[in-house]
GUDREN-97048 format. One record per residue (C-alpha): x, y, z; residue in one letter. Coordinates in steps of 0.2 Angstrom, whole numbers, plus 5000, padded with zeros to 4 digits. Layout:
# residues N
<atom c1="X" c2="Y" c3="Z" aa="a"/>
...
//
This chain:
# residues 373
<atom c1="5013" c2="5043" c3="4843" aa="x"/>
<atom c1="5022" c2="5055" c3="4833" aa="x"/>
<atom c1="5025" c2="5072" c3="4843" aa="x"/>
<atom c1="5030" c2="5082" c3="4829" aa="x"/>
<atom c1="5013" c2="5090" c3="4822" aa="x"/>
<atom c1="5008" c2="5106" c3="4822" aa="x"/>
<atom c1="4990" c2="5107" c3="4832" aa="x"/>
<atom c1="4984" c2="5122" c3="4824" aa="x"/>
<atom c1="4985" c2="5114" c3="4805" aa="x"/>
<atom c1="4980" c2="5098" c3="4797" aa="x"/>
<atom c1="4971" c2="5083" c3="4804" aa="x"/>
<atom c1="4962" c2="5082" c3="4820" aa="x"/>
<atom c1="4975" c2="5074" c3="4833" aa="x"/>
<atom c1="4974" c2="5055" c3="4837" aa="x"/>
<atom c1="4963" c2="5049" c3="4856" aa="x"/>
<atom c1="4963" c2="5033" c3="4865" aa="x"/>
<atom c1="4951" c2="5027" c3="4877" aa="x"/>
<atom c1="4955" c2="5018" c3="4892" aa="x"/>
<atom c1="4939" c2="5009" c3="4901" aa="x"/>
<atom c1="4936" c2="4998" c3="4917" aa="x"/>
<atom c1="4926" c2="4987" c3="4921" aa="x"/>
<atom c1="4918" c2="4976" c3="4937" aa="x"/>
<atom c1="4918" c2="4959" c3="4935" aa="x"/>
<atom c1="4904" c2="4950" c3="4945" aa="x"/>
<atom c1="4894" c2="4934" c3="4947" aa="x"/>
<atom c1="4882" c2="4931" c3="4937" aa="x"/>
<atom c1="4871" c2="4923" c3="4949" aa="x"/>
<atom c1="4876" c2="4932" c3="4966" aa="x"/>
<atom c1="4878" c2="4951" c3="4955" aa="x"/>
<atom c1="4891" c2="4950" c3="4968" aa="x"/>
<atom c1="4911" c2="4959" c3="4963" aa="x"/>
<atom c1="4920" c2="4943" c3="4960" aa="x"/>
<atom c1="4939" c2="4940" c3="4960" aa="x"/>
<atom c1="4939" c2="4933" c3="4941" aa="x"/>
<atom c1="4946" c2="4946" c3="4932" aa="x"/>
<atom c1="4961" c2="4938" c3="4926" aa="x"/>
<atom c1="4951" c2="4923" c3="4920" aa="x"/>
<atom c1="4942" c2="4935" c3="4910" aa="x"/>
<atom c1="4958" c2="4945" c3="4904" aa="x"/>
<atom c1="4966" c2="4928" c3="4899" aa="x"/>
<atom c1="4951" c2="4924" c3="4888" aa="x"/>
<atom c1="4949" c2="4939" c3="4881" aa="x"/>
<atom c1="4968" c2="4942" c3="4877" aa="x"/>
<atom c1="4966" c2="4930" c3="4863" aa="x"/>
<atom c1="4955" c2="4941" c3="4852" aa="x"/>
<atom c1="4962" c2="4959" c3="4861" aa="x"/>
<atom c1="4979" c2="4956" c3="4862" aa="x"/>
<atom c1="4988" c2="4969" c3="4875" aa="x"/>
<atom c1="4971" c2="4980" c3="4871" aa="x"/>
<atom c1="4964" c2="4972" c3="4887" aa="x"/>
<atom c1="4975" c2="4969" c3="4905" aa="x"/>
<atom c1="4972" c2="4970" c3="4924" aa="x"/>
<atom c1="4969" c2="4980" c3="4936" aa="x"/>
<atom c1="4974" c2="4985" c3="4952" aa="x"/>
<atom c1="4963" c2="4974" c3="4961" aa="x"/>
<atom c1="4956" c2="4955" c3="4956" aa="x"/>
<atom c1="4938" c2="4963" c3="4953" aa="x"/>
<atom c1="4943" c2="4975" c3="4939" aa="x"/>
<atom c1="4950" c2="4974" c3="4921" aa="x"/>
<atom c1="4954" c2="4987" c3="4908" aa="x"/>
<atom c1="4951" c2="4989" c3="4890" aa="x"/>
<atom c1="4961" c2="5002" c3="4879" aa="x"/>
<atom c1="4959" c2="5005" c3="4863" aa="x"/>
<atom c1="4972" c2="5010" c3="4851" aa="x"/>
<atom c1="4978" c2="5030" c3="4846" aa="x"/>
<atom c1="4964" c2="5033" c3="4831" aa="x"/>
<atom c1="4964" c2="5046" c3="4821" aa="x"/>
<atom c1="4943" c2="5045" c3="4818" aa="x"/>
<atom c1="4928" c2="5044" c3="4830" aa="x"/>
<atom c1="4921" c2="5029" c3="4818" aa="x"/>
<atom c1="4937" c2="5019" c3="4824" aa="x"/>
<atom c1="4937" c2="5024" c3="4842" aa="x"/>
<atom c1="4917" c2="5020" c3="4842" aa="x"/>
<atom c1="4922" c2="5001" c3="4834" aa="x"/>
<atom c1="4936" c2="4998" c3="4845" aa="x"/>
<atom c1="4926" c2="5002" c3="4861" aa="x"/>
<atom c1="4914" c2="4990" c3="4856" aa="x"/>
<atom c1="4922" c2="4975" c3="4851" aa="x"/>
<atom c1="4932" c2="4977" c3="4867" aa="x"/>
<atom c1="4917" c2="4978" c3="4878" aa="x"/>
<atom c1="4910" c2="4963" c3="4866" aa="x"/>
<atom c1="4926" c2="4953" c3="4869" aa="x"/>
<atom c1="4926" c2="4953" c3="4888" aa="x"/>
<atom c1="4907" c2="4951" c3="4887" aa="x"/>
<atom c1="4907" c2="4934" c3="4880" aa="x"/>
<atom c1="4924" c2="4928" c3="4889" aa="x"/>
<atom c1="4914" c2="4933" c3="4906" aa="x"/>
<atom c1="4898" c2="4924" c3="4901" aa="x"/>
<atom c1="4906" c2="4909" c3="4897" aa="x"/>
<atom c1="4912" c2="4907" c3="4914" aa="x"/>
<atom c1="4896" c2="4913" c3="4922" aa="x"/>
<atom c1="4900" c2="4930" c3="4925" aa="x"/>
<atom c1="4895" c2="4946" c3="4918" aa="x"/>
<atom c1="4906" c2="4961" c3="4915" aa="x"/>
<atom c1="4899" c2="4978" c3="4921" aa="x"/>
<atom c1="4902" c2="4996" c3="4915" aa="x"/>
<atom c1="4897" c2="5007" c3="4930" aa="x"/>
<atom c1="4909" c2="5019" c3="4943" aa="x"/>
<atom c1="4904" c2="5008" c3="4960" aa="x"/>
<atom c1="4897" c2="4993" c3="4962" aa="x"/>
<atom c1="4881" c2="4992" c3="4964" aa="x"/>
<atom c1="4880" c2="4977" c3="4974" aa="x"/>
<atom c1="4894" c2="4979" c3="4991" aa="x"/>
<atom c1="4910" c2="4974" c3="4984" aa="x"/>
<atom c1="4922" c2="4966" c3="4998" aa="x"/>
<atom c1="4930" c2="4980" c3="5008" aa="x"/>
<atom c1="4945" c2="4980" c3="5008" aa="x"/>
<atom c1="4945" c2="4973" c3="4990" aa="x"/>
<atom c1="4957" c2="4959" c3="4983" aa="x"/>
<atom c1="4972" c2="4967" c3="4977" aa="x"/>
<atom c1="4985" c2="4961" c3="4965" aa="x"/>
<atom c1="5002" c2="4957" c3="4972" aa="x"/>
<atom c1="5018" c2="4966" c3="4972" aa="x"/>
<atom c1="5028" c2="4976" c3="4979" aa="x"/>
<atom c1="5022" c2="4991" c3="4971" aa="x"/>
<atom c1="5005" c2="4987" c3="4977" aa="x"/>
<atom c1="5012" c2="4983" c3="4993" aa="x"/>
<atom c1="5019" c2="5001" c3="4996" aa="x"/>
<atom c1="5003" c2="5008" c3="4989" aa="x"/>
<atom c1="4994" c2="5000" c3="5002" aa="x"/>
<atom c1="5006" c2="5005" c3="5015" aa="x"/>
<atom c1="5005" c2="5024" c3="5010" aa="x"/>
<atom c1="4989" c2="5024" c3="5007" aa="x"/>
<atom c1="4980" c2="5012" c3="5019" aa="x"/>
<atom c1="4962" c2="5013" c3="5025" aa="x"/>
<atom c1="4959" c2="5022" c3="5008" aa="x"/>
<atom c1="4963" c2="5006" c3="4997" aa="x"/>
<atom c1="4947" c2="4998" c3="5003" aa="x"/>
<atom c1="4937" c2="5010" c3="4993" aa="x"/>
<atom c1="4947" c2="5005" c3="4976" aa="x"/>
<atom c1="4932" c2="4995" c3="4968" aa="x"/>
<atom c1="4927" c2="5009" c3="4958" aa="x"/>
<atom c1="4929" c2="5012" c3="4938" aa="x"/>
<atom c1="4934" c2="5029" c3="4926" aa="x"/>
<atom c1="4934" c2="5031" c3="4910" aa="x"/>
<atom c1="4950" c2="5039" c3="4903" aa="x"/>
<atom c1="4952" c2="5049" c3="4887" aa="x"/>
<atom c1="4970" c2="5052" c3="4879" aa="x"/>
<atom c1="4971" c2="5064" c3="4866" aa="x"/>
<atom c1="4989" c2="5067" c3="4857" aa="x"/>
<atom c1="5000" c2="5082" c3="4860" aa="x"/>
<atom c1="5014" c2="5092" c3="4851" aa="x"/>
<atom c1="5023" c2="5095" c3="4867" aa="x"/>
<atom c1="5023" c2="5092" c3="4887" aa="x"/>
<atom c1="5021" c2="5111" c3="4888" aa="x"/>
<atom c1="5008" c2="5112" c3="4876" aa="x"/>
<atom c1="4998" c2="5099" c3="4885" aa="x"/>
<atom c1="5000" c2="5108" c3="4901" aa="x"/>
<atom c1="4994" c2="5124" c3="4893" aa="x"/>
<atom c1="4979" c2="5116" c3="4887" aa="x"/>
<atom c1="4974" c2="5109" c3="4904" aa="x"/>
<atom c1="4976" c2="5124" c3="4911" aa="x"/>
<atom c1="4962" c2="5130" c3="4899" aa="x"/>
<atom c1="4953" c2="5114" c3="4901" aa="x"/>
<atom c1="4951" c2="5116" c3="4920" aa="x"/>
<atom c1="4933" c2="5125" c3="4922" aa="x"/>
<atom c1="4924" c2="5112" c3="4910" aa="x"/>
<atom c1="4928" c2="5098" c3="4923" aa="x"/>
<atom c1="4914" c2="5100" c3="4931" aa="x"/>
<atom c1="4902" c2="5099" c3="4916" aa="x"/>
<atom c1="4912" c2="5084" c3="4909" aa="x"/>
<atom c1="4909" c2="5076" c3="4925" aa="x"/>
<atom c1="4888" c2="5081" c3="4924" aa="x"/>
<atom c1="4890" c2="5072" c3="4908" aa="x"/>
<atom c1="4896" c2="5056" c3="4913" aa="x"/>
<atom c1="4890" c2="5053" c3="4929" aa="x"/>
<atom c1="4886" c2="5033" c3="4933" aa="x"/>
<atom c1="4891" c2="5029" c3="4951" aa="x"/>
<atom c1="4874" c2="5031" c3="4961" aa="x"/>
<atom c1="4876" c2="5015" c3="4970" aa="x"/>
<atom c1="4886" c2="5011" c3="4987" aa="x"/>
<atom c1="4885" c2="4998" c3="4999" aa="x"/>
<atom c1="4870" c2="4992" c3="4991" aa="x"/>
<atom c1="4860" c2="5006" c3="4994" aa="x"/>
<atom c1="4858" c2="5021" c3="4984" aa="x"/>
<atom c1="4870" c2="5036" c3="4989" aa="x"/>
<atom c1="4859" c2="5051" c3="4983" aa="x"/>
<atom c1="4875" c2="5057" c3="4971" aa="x"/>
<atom c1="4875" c2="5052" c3="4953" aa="x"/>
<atom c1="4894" c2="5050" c3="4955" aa="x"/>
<atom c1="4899" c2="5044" c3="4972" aa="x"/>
<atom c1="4914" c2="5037" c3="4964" aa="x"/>
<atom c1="4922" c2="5057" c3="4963" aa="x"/>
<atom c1="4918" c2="5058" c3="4980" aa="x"/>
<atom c1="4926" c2="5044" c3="4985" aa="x"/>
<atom c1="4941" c2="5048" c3="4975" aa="x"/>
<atom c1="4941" c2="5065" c3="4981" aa="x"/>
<atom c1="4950" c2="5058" c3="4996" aa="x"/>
<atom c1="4965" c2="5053" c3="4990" aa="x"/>
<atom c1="4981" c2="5065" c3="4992" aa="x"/>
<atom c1="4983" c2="5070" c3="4974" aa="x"/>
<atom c1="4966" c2="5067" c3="4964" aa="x"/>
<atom c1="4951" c2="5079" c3="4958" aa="x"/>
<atom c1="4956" c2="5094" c3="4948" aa="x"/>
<atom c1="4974" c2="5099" c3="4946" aa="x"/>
<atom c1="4983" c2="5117" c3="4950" aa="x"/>
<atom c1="4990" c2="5127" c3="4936" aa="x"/>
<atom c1="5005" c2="5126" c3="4929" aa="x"/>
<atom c1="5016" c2="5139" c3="4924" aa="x"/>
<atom c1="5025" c2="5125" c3="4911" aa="x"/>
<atom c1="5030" c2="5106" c3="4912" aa="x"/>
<atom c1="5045" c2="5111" c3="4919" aa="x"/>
<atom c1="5032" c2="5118" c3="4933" aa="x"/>
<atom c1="5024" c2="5103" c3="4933" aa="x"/>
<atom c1="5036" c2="5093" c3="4936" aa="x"/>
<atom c1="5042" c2="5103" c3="4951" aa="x"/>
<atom c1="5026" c2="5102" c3="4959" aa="x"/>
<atom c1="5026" c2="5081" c3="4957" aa="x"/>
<atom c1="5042" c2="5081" c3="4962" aa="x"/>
<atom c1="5038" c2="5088" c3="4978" aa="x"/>
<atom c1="5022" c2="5081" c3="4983" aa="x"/>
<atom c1="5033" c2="5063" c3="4981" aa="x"/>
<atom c1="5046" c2="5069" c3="4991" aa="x"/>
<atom c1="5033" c2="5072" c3="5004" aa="x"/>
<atom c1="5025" c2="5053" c3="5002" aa="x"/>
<atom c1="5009" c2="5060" c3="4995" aa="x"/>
<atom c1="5011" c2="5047" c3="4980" aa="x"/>
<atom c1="5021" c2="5030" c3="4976" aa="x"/>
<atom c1="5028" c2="5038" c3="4962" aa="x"/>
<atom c1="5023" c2="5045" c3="4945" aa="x"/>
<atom c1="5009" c2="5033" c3="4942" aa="x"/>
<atom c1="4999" c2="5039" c3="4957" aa="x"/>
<atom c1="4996" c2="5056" c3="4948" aa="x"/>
<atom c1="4976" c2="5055" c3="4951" aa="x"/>
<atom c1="4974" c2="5072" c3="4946" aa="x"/>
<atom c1="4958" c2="5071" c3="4933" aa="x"/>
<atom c1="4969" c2="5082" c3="4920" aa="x"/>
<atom c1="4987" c2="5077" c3="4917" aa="x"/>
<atom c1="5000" c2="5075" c3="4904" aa="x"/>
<atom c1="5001" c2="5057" c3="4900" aa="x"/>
<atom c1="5017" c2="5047" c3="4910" aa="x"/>
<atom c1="5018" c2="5035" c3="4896" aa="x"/>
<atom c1="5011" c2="5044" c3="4879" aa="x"/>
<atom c1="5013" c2="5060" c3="4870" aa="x"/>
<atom c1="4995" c2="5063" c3="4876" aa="x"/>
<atom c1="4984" c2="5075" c3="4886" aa="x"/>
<atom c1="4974" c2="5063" c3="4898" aa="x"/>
<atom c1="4959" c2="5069" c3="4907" aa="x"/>
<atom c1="4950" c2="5055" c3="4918" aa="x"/>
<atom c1="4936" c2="5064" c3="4926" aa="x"/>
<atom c1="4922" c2="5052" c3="4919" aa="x"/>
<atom c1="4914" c2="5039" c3="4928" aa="x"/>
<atom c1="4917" c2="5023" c3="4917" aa="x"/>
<atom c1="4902" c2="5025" c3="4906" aa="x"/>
<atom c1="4886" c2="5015" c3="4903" aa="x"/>
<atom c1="4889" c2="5011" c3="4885" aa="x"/>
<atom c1="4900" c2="5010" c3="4872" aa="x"/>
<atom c1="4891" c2="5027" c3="4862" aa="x"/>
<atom c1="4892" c2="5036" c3="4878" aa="x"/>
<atom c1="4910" c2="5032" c3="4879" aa="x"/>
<atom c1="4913" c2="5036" c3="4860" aa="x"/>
<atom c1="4902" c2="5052" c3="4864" aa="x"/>
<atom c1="4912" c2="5059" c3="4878" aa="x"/>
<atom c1="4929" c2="5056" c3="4869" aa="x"/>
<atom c1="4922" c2="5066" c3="4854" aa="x"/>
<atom c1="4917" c2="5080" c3="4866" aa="x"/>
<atom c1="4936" c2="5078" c3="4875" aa="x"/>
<atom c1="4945" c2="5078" c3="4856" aa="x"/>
<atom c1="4937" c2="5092" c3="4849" aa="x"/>
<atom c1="4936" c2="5104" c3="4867" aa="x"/>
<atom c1="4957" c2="5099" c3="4868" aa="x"/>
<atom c1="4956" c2="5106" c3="4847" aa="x"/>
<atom c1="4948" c2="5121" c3="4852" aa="x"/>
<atom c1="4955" c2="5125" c3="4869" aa="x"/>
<atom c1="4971" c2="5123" c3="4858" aa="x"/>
<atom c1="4968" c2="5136" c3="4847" aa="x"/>
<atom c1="4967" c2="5149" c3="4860" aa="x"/>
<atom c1="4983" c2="5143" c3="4868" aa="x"/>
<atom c1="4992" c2="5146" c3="4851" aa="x"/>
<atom c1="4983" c2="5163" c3="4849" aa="x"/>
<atom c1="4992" c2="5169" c3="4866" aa="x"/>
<atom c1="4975" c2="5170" c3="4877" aa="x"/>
<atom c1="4980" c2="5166" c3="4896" aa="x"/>
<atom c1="4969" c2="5153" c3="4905" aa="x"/>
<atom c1="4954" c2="5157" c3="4917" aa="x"/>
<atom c1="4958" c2="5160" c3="4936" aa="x"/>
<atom c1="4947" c2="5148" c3="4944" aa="x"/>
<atom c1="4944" c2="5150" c3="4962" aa="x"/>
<atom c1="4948" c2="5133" c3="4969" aa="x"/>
<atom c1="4933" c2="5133" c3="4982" aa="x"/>
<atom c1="4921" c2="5137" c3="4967" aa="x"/>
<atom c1="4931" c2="5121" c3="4955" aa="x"/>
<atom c1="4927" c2="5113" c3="4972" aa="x"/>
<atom c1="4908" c2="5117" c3="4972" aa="x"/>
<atom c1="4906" c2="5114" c3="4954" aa="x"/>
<atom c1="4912" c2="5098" c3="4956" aa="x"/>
<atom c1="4902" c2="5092" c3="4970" aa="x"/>
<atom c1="4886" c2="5099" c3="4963" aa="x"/>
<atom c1="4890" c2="5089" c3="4948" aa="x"/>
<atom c1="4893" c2="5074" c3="4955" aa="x"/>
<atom c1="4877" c2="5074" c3="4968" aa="x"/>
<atom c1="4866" c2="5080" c3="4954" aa="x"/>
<atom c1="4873" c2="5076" c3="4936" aa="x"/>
<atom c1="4861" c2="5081" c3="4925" aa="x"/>
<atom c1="4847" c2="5081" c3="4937" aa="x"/>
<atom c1="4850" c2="5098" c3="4944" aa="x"/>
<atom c1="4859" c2="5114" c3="4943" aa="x"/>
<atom c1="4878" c2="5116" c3="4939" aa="x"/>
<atom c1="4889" c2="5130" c3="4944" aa="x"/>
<atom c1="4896" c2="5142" c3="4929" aa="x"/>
<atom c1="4910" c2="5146" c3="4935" aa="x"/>
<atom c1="4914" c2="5161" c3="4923" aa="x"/>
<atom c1="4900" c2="5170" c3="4934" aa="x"/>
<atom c1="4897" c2="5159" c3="4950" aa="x"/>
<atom c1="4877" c2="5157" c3="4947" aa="x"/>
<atom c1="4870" c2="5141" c3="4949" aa="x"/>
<atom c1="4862" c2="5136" c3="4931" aa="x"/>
<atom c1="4852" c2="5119" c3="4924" aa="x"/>
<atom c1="4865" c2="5106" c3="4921" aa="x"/>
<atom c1="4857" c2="5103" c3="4904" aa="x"/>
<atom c1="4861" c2="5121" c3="4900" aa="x"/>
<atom c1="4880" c2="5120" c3="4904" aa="x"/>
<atom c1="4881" c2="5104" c3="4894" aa="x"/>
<atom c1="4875" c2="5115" c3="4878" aa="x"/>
<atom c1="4887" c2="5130" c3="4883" aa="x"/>
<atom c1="4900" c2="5116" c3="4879" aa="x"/>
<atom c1="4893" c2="5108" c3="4864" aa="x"/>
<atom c1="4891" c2="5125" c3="4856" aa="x"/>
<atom c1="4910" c2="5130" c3="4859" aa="x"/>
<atom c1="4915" c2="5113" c3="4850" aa="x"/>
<atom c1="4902" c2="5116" c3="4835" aa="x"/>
<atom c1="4914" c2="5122" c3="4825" aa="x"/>
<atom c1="4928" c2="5108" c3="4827" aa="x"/>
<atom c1="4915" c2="5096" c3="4825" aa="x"/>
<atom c1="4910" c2="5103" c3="4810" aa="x"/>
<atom c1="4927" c2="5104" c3="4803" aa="x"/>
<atom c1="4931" c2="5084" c3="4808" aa="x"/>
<atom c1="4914" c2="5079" c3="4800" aa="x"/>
<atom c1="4907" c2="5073" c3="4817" aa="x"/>
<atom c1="4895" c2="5085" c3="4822" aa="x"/>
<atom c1="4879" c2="5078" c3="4816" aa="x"/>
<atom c1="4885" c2="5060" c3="4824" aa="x"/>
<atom c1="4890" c2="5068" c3="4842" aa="x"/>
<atom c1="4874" c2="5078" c3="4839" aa="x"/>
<atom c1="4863" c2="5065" c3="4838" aa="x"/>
<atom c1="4871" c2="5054" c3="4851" aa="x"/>
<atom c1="4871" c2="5068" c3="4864" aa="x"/>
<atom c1="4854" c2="5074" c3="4861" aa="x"/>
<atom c1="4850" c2="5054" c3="4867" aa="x"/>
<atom c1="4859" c2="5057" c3="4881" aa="x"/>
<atom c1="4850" c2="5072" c3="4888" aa="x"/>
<atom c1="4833" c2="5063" c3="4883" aa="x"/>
<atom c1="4837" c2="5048" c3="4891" aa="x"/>
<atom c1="4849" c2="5054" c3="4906" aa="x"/>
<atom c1="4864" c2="5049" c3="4912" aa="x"/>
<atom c1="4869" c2="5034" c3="4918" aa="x"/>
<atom c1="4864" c2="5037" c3="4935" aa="x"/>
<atom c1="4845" c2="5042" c3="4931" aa="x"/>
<atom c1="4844" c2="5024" c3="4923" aa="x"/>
<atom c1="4855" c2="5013" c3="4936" aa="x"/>
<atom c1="4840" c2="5021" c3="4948" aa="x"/>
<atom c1="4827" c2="5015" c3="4937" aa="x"/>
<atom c1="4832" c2="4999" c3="4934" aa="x"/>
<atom c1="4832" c2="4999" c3="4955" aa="x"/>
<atom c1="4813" c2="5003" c3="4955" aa="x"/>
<atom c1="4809" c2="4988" c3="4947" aa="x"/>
<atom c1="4803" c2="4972" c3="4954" aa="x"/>
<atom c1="4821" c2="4964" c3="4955" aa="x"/>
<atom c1="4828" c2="4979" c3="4964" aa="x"/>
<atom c1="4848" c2="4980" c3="4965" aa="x"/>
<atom c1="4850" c2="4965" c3="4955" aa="x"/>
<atom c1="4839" c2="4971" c3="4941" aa="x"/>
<atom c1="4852" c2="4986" c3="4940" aa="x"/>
<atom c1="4868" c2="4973" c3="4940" aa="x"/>
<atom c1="4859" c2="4965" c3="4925" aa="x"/>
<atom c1="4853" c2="4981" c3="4917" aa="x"/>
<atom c1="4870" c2="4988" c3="4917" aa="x"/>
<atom c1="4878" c2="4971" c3="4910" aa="x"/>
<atom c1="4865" c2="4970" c3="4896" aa="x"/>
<atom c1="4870" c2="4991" c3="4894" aa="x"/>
<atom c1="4889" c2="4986" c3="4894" aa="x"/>
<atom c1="4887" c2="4977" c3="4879" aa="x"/>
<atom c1="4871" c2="4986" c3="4869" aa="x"/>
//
């Protein structure tokens, strides 16, 4: 990615999307060790687009640094139809949701190595909970500093990115009354949830630099802050998002994270300092979001009233109107968010799926068919 661009002229900036997915038995609906079957099969047609994860139950798909949402949109599903038809091949299915629905093995399988193997040491009792799923949005940056000013900015719509995108009602076989019990569970970790601000990168890096000196990662790959200049790319990467139901809410919620970066951008380069955010009310906003998504009030943090999630959600999409507008994507995202507040998120219809006859493994199957729809 080139770094040399200037984000207040030209061409939107390019964004990548990094999904994860549960693989499980067809049969059972149970999490199944297999992902590496699947991620051999599906290398053929995905190449290096498709990998592993941390443990045996979970691959990733990425797609490439695409400069429009028709690409990102295509890319996103050809992946999810390529680990798709790899999985039903060997009789399992490939699920897009942020916990398993049916109980996962605890502590999960894990892949091998010695980074692992200190992982687990640090990090211990918490690695039994690592069956869960994100959904990752890079969007490409001039500079480290710039990326760090626009996260500042970026900090307060956390919450509502989160109410979007919430698909992780399911625990333990049994319902968890949250929409997103995956950002509770991963709210446990040392560095995870929201980040501080940052006077800089240079701040930044002080601050990682310390908390590894005091053991509270393996190293620079264990940021698990849900903002953060990218380790490996150019990029702003914000990871707030359960991993998404389908491939349009993904492609929805990347176009909504590109074209808030765009115009949170703006009003770094115009000089205008980032909100002060009380960190217990980021901590409220967070958890009302994830209990409720968009079933429920949302905090505003500007004022610190409670307000109808759906309400927030439109707060957001009319401060990105006019970068929509500009990039020729507003009456696309338009039409895919107004779907997503008619329908619900993901949650709502995992916990539809569970009121039918078939129960948790009519969700298993509803969210596999929805992997792929």
């Amino acid at each position: 990615m080139t770094t040399e661009t200037d984000p207040s002229i030209g061409a939107p900036p390019r964004f990548g999307v990094e999904e994860e997915f549960l693989v499980v038995d067809a049969t059972t609906r149970l999490p199944v060790p297999r992902a590496a079957q699947v991620v051999g099969d599906a290398a053929t047609a995905l190449g290096d687009r498709v990998s592993g994860e941390i443990t045996t139950l979970q691959l990733e798909t990425r797609t490439d640094a695409c400069d429009t949402l028709e690409k990102l949109a295509a890319q996103l599903g050809e992946a999810r139809r390529a680990v798709a038809t790899c999985a039903r091949a060997a009789g399992l299915r490939v699920v897009s949701t942020g916990s398993a629905v049916v109980a996962a093995p605890v502590p999960p399988p894990m892949t091998t190595g010695p980074r692992q193997s200190l992982g687990t040491a640090t990090f211990r009792g918490l690695h039994d909970e690592l069956a869960i799923c994100a959904l990752h949005v890079h969007v490409e940056m001039p500079s480290r500093d710039h990326a760090v000013a626009v996260g500042n900015h970026l900090r307060p719509y956390l919450p509502v990115l989160l109410t979007l995108t919430a698909n992780s009602p399911f625990w333990d076989n049994r319902d968890s009354g949250y929409a997103s019990w995956r950002t509770m569970t991963w709210s446990r970790w040392p560095v995870a949830g929201p980040p501080p601000r940052f006077d800089s990168a240079a701040h930044y890096d002080e601050v990682v630099e310390g908390l590894l000196a005091a053991g509270a990662m393996v190293d620079r790959g264990t940021i698990f802050w849900d903002l953060r200049p990218s380790e490996k790319h150019p990029t702003l990467e914000i990871r707030v998002a359960d991993a998404a139901l389908t491939a349009e809410e993904a492609a929805l919620y990347a176009a909504l994270v590109r074209a808030l970066v765009v115009h949170l951008s703006e009003a770094v380069l115009r000089g205008e300092p980032a909100p002060e955010v009380p960190g217990e009310l980021l901590r409220v906003a967070y958890w009302r979001a994830a209990r409720d998504g968009l079933d429920g009030h949302g905090l505003d943090l500007g004022t610190g009233r409670l307000l109808p999630a759906p309400e927030l959600v439109e707060r957001l999409a009319t401060a990105v109107e006019p970068v929509l507008r500009a990039q020729g994507e507003h009456e696309l995202v338009t039409a895919w968010l107004d779907r997503l507040l008619a329908g619900g998120t993901g949650a709502r219809r995992q916990r539809e799926a569970a009121g039918r006859a078939g129960g948790l493994a009519e969700v298993v199957d509803y969210v596999a068919e929805q992997t792929v729809s």
